[in-house]
C-alpha positions in Angstrom: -49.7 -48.8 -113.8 -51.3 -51.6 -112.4 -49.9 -54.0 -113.6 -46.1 -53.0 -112.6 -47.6 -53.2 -109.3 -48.7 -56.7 -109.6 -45.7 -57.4 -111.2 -43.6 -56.6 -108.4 -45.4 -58.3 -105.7 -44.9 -61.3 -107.8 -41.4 -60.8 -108.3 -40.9 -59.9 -104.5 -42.9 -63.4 -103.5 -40.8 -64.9 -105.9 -37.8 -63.6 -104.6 -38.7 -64.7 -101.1 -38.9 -68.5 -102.5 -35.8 -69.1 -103.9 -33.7 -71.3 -102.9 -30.2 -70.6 -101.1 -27.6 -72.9 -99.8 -25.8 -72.5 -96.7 -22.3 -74.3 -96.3 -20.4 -74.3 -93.3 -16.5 -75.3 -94.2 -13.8 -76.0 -92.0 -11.4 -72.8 -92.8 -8.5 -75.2 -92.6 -9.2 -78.6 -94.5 -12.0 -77.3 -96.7 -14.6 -79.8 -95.2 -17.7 -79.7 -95.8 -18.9 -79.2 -92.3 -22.6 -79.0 -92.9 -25.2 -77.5 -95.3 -28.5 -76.0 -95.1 -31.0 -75.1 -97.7 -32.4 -71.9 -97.3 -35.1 -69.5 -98.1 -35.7 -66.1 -97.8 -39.2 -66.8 -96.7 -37.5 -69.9 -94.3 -34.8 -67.3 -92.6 -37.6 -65.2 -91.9 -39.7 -67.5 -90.5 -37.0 -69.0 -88.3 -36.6 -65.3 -87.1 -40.3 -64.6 -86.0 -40.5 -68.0 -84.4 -37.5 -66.9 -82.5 -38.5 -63.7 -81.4 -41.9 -64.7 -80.5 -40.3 -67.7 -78.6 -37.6 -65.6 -76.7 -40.6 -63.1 -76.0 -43.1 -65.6 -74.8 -40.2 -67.0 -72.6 -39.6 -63.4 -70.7 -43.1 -62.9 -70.3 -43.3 -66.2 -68.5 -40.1 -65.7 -66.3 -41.5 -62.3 -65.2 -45.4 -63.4 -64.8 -44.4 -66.7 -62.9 -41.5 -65.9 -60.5 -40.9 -63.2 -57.5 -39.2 -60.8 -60.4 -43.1 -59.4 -60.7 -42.7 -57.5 -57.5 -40.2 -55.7 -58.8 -42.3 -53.9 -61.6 -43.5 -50.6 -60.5 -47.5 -50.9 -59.5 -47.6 -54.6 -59.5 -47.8 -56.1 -56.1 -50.1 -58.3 -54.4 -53.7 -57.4 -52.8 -52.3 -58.0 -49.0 -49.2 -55.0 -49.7 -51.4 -52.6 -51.3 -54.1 -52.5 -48.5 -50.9 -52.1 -46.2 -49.4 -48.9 -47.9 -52.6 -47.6 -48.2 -53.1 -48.1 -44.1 -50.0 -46.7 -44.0 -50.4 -43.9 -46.1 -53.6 -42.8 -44.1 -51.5 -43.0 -41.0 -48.7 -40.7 -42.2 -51.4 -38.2 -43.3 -52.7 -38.1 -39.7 -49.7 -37.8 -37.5 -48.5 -35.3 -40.2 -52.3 -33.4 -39.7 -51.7 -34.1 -35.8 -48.2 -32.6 -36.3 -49.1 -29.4 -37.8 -52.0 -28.7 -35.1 -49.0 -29.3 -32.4 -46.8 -26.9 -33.8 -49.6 -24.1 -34.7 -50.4 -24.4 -31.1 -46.8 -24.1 -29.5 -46.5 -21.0 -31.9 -49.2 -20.1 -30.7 -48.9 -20.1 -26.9 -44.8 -18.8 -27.7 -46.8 -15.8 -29.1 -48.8 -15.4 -26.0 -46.0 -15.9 -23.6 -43.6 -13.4 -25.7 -46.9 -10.6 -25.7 -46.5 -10.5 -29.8 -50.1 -12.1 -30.4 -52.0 -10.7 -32.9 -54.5 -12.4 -33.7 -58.3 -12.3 -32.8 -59.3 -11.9 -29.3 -62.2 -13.7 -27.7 -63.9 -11.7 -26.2 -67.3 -13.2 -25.5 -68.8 -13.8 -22.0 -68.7 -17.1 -20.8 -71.5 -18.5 -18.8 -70.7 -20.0 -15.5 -73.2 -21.9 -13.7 -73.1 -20.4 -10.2 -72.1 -22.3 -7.8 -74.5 -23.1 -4.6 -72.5 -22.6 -1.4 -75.0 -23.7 1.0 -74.7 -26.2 3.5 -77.6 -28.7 3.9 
């Protein structure tokens, strides 16, 4: 068993060295146009180089020019402290917002004699106030 194994990783490196020739003829005259001698191993290795190339080549056009911004979460330090301000702000006036209209529906409520909620009914202190002429 072991030795089929071995014996077809040999054949498959073998396979991957032999040697192929690639003609290009004119369809019309039959000319030899050019020739290339060829290897599995040499195809494959023009491939990789070629993907590796075209991939190194879209990581620099994206890295090195203004296309960055437009990957989502990548921005600069100066835009991300503004949206953060920003957010903050929007939470506030949206806080501030939902006070204003619990108090409107509030005092509507009042106005209309439908209020039900708690009463206060505790005493306040009032400082008395001295009417005596000096």
């Amino acid at each position: 068993m072991a030795k089929k194994g071995n014996n077809n990783n040999r054949r498959n490196l073998e396979k991957l060295s032999h040697k192929y020739r690639l003609v290009i003829m004119n369809d019309d005259t039959y000319e030899e146009v050019t020739s290339f001698k060829l290897s599995r191993m040499s195809v494959y290795i023009a491939f990789s180089t070629l993907f590796v190339l075209l991939v190194a080549i879209t990581v620099a056009t994206v890295v090195f020019t203004p296309l960055r911004y437009y990957i989502p979460g990548y921005g600069d330090l100066k835009q991300r402290k503004e949206f953060i301000h920003l957010k903050m702000r929007a939470d506030s006036l949206e806080t501030a917002i939902n006070a204003r209209d619990q108090y409107l529906n509030n005092i509507k409520q009042v106005i209309n004699g439908e209020f039900t909620g708690k009463l206060d009914t505790t005493m306040l202190k009032v400082p008395a106030v001295d009417n005596s002429t000096y």
